[in-house]
Backbone as a printed PyTorch tensor [residue, N CA C, xyz], in Angstrom:
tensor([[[  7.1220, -29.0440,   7.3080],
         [  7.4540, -28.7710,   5.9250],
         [  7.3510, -27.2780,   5.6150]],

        [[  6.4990, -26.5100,   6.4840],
         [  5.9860, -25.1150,   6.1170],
         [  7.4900, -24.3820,   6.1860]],

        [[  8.1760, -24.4840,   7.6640],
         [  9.2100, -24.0090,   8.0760],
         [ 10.2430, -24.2610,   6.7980]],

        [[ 10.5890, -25.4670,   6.1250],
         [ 11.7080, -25.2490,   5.0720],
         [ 11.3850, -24.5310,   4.1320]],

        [[ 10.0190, -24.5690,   3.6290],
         [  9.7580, -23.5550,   2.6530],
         [ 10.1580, -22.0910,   2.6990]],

        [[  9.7900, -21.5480,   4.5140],
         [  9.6830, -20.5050,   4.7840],
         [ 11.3820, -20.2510,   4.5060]],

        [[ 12.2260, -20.5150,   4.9420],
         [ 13.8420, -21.0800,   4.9060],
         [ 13.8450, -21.2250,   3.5390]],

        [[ 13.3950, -21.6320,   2.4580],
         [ 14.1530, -21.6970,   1.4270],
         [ 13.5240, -20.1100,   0.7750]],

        [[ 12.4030, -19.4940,   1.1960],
         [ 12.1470, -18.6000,   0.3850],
         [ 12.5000, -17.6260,   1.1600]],

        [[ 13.2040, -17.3510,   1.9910],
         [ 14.0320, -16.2180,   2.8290],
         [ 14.8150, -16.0870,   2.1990]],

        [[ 15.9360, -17.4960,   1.7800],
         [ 16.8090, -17.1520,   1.5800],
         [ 17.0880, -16.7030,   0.2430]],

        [[ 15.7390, -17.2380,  -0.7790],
         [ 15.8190, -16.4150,  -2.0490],
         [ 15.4760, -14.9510,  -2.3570]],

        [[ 14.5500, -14.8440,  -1.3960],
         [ 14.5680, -13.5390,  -1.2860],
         [ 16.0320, -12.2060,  -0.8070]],

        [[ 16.7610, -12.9790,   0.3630],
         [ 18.0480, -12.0180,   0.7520],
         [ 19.1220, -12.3090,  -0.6190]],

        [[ 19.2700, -13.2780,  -1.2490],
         [ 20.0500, -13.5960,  -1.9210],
         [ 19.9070, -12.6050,  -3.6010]],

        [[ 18.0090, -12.0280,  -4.1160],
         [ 17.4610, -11.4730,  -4.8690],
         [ 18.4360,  -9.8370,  -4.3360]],

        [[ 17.7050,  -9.8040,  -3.1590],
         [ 18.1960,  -8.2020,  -2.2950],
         [ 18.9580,  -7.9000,  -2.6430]],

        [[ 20.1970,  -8.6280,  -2.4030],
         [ 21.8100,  -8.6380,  -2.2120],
         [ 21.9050,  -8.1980,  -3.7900]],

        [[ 21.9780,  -8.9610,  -4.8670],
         [ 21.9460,  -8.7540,  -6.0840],
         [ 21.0510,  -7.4210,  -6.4130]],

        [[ 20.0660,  -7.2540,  -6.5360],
         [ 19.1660,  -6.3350,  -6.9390],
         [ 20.0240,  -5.0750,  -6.2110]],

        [[ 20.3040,  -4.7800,  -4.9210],
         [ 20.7260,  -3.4390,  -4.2430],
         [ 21.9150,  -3.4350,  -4.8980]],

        [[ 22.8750,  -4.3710,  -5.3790],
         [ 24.0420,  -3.8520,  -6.1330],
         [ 24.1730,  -3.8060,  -7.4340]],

        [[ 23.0740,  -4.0330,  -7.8550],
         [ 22.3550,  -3.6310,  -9.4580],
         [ 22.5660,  -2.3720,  -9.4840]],

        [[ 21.2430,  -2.2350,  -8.7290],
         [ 20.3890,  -1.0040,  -8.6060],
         [ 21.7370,   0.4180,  -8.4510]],

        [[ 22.6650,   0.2440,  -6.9790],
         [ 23.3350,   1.3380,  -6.3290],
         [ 24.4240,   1.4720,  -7.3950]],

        [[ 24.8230,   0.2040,  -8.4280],
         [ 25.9020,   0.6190,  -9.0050],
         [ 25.8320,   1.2120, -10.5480]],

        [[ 23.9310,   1.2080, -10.9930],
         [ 23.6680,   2.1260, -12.1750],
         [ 23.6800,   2.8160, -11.9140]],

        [[ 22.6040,   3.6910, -10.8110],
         [ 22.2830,   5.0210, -10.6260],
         [ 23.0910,   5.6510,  -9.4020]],

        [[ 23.4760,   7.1530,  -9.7220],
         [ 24.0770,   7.7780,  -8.6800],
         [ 22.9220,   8.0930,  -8.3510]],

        [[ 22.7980,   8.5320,  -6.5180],
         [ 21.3680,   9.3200,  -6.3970],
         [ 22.5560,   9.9740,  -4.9570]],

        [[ 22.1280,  10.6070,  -4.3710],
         [ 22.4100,  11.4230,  -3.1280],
         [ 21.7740,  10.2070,  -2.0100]],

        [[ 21.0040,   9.4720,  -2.1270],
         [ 20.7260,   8.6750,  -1.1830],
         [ 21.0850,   6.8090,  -2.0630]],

        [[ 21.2260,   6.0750,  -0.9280],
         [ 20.7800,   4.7400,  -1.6730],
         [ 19.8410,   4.2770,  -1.8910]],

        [[ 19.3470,   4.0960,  -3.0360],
         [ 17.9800,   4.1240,  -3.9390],
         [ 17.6140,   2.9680,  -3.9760]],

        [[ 18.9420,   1.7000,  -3.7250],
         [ 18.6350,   0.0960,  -4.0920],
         [ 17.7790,   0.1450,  -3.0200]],

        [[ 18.3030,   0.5040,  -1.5420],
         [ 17.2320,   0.0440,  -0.6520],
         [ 15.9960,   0.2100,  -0.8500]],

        [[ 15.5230,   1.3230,  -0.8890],
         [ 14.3630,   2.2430,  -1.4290],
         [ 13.3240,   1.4580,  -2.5870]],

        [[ 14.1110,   1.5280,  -3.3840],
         [ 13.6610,   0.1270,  -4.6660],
         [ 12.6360,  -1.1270,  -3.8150]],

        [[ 14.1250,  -2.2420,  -3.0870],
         [ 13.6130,  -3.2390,  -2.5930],
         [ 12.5450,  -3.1470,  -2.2260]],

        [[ 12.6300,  -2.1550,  -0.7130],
         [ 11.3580,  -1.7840,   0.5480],
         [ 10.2880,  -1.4160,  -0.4660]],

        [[  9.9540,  -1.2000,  -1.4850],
         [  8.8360,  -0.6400,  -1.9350],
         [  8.3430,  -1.5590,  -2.7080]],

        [[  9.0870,  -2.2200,  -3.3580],
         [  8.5810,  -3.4270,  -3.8400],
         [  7.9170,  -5.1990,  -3.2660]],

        [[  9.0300,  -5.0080,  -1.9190],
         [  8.4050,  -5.3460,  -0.9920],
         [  7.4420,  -5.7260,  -0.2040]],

        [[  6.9220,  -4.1750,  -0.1720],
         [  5.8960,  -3.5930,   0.3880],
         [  4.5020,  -4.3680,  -0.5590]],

        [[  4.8040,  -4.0010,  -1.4490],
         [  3.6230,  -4.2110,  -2.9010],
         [  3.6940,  -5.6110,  -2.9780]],

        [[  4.8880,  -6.5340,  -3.2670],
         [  4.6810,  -7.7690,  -3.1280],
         [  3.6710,  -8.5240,  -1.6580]],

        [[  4.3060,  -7.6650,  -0.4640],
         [  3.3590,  -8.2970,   0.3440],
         [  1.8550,  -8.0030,   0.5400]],

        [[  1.8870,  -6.5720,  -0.0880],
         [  0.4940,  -6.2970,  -0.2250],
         [ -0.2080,  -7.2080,  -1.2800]],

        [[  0.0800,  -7.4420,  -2.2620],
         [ -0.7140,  -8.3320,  -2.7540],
         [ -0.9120,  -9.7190,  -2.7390]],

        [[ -0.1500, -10.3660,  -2.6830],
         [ -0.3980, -11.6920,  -1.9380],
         [ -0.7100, -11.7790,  -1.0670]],

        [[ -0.9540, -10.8760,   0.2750],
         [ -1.9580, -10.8560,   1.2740],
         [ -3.5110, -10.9090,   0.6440]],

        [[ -3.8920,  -9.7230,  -0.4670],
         [ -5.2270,  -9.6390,  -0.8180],
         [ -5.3440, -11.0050,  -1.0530]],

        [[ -4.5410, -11.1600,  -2.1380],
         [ -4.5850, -12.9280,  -3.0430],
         [ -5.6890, -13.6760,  -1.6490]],

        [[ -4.4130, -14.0070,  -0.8780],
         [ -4.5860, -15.1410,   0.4310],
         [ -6.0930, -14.4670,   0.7160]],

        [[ -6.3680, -13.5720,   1.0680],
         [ -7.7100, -13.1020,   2.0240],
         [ -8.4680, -13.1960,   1.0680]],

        [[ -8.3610, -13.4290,  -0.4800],
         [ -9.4920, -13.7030,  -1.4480],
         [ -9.5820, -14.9520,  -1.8790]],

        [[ -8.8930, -16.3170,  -1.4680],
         [ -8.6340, -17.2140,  -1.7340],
         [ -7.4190, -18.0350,  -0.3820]],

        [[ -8.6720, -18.0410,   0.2690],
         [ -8.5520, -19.4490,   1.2250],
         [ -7.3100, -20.2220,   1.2180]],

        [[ -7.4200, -21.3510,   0.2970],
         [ -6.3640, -22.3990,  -0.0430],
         [ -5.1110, -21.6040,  -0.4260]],

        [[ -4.9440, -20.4400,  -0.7860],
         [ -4.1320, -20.0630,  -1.1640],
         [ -3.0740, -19.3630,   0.0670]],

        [[ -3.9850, -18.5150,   1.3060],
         [ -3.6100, -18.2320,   2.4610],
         [ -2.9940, -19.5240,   3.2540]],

        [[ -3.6270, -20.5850,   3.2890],
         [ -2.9930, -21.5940,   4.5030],
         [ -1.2430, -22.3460,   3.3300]],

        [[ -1.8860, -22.5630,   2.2030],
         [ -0.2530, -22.8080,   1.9560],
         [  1.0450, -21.8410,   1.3090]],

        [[  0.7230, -20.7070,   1.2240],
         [  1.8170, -19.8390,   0.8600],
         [  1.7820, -18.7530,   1.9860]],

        [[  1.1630, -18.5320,   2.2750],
         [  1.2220, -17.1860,   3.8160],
         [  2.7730, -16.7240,   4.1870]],

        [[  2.9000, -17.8500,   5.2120],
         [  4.2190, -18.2020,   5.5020],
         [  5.4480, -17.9030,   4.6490]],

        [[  5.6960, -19.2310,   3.7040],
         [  7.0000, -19.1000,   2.6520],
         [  7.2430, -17.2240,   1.6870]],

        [[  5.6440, -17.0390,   1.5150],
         [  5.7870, -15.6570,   0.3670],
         [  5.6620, -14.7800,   1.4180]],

        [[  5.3890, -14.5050,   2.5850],
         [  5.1560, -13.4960,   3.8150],
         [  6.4670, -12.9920,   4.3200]],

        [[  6.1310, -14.1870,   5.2040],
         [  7.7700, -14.2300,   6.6050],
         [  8.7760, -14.3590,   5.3490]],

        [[  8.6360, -15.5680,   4.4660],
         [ 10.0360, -15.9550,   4.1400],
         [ 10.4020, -15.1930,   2.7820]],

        [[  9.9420, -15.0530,   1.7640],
         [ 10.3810, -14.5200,   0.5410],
         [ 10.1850, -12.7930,   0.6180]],

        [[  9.3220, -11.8270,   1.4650],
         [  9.4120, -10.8120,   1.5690],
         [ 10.0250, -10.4220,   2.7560]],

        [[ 10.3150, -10.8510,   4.0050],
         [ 11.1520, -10.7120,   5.0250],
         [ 12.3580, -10.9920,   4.5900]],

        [[ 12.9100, -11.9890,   3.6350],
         [ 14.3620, -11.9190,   3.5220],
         [ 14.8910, -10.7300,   2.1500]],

        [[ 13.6490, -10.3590,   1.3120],
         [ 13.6010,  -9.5140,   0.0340],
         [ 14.0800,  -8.1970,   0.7740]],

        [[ 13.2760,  -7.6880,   1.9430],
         [ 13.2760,  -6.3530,   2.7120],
         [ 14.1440,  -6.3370,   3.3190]],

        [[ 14.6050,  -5.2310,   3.9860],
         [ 15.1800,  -5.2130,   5.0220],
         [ 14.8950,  -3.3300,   6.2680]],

        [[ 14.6880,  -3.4770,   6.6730],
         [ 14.2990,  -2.5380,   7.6920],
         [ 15.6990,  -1.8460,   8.6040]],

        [[ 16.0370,  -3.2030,   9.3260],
         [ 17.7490,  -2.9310,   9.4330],
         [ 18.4590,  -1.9620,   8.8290]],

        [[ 18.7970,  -1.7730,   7.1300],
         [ 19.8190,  -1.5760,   6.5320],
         [ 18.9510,  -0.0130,   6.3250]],

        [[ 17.5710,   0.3480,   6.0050],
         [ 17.0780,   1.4530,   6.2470],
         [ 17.4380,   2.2430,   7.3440]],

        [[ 17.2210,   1.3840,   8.4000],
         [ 17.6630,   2.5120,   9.3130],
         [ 18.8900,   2.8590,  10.0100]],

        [[ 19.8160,   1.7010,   9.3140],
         [ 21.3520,   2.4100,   9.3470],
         [ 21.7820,   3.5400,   8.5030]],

        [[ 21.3700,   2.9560,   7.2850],
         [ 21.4430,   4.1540,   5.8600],
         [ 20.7070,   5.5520,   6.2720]],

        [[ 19.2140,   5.2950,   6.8410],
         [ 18.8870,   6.5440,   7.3630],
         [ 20.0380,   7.5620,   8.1360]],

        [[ 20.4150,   6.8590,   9.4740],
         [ 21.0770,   7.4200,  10.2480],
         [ 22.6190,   8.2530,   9.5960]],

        [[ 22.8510,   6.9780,   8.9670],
         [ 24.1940,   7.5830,   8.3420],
         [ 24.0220,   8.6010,   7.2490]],

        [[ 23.0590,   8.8740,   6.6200],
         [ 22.4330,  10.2220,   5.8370],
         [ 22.4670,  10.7850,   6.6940]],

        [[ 21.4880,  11.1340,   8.0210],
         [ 21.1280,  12.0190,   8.5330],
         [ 22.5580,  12.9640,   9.4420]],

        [[ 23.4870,  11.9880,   9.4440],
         [ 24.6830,  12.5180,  10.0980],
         [ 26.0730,  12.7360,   9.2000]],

        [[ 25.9880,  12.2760,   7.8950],
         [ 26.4030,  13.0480,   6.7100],
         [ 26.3060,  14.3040,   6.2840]],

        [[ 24.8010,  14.0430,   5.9160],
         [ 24.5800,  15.2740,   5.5120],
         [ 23.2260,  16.1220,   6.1630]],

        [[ 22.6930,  16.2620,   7.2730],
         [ 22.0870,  16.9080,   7.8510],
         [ 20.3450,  16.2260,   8.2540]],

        [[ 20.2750,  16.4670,   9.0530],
         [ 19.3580,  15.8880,   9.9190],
         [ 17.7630,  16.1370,   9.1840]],

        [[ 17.3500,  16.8660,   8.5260],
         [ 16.6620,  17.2890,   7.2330],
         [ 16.3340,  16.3940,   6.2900]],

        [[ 17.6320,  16.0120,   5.8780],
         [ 17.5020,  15.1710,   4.4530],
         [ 17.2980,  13.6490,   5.2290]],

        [[ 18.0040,  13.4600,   6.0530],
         [ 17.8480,  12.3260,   6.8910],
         [ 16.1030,  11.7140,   7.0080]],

        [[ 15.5910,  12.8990,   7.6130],
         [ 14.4370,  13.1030,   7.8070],
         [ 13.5300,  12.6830,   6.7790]],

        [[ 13.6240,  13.4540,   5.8200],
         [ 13.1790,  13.2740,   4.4270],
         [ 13.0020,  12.1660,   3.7420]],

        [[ 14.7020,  11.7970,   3.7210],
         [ 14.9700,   9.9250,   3.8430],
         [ 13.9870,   8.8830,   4.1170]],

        [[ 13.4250,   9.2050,   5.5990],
         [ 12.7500,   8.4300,   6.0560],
         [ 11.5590,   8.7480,   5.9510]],

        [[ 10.7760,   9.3320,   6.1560],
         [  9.3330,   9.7840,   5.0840],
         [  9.4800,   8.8870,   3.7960]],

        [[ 10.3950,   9.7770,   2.8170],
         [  9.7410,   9.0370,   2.0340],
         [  9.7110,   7.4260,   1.8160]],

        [[ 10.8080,   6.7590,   2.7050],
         [ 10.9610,   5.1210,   2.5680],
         [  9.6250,   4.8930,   3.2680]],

        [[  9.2740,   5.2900,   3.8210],
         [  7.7330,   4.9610,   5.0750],
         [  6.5420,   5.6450,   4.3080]],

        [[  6.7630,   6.1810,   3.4920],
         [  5.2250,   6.8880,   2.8860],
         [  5.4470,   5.6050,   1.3990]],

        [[  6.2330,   5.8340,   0.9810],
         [  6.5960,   5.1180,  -0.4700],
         [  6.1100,   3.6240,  -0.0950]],

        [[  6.8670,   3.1100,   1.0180],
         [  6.5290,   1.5270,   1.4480],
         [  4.7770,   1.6430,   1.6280]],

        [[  4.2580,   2.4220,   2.3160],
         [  2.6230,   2.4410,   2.7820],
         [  2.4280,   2.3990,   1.1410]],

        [[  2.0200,   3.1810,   0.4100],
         [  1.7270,   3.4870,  -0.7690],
         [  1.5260,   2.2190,  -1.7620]],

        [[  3.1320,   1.2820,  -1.5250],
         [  3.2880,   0.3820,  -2.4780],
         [  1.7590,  -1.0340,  -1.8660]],

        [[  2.3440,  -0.9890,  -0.8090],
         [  1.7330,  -2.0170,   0.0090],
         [  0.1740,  -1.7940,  -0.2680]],

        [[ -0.4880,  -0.9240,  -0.4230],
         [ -1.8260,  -0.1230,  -0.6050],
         [ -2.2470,  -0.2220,  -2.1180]],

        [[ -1.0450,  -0.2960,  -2.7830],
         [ -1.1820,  -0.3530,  -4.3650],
         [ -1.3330,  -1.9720,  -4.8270]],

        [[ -0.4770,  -2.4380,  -4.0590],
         [ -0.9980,  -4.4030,  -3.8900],
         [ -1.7530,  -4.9130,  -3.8670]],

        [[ -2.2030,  -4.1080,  -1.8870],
         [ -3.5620,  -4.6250,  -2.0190],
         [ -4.6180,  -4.5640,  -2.3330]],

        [[ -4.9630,  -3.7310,  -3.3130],
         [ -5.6950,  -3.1310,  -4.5370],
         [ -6.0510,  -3.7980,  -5.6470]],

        [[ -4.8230,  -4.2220,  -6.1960],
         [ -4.3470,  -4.9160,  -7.0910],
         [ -4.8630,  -6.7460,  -7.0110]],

        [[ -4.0880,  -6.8050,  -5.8440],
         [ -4.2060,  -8.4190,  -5.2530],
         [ -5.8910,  -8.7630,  -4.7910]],

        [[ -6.6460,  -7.7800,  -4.8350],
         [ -8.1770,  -7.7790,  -4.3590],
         [ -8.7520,  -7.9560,  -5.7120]],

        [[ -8.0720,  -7.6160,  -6.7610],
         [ -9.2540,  -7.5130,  -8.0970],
         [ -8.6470,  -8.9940,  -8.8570]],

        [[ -7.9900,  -9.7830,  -8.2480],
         [ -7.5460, -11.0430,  -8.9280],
         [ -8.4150, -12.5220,  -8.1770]]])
């Protein structure tokens, strides 16, 4: 039963993504794509805190782990599409900003995830 859950909350999560990144990319102009950026960081923070949650509450780790972990933030994220978008920045427009790119998606994601589990510890 764990596995369909995990399967149904993947797929709400890629299906959120999909929507949310063409929200997001088609309000704001930015020099980079920001939807991704958005997601991964929110992501990040979602899994950070429902990890604390789970590690502060038992019953809560053995039946959501899985579905809100693997399945609703693995299909929310995507890592993939970062590091195509990275690449294709970095060979656009210079290996620098590329660079930059990726810092900040990897400092921003640590940060969020850190801000979760912070958060998810005092609940």
């Amino acid at each position: 039963m764990t596995m369909l859950w995990v399967c149904l909350a993947g797929g709400l999560g890629a299906v959120l993504r999909f929507l949310l990144d063409s929200r997001i990319n088609s309000r704001f102009s930015a020099p980079v794509p920001i939807g991704t950026l958005v997601i991964n960081m929110a992501g990040s923070w979602v899994l950070g805190f429902t990890t604390a949650v789970a590690l502060n509450h038992l019953g809560f780790s053995q039946s959501l782990k899985g579905p809100l972990g693997t399945g609703f933030c693995g299909g929310f994220t995507t890592f993939s599409t970062a590091s195509v978008e990275t690449a294709r920045i970095a060979s656009d427009r210079g290996m620098r900003i590329g660079v930059l790119h990726c810092l900040g998606m990897a400092i921003g994601g640590v940060l969020a995830a850190i801000l979760g589990l912070f958060l998810g510890s005092r609940v």
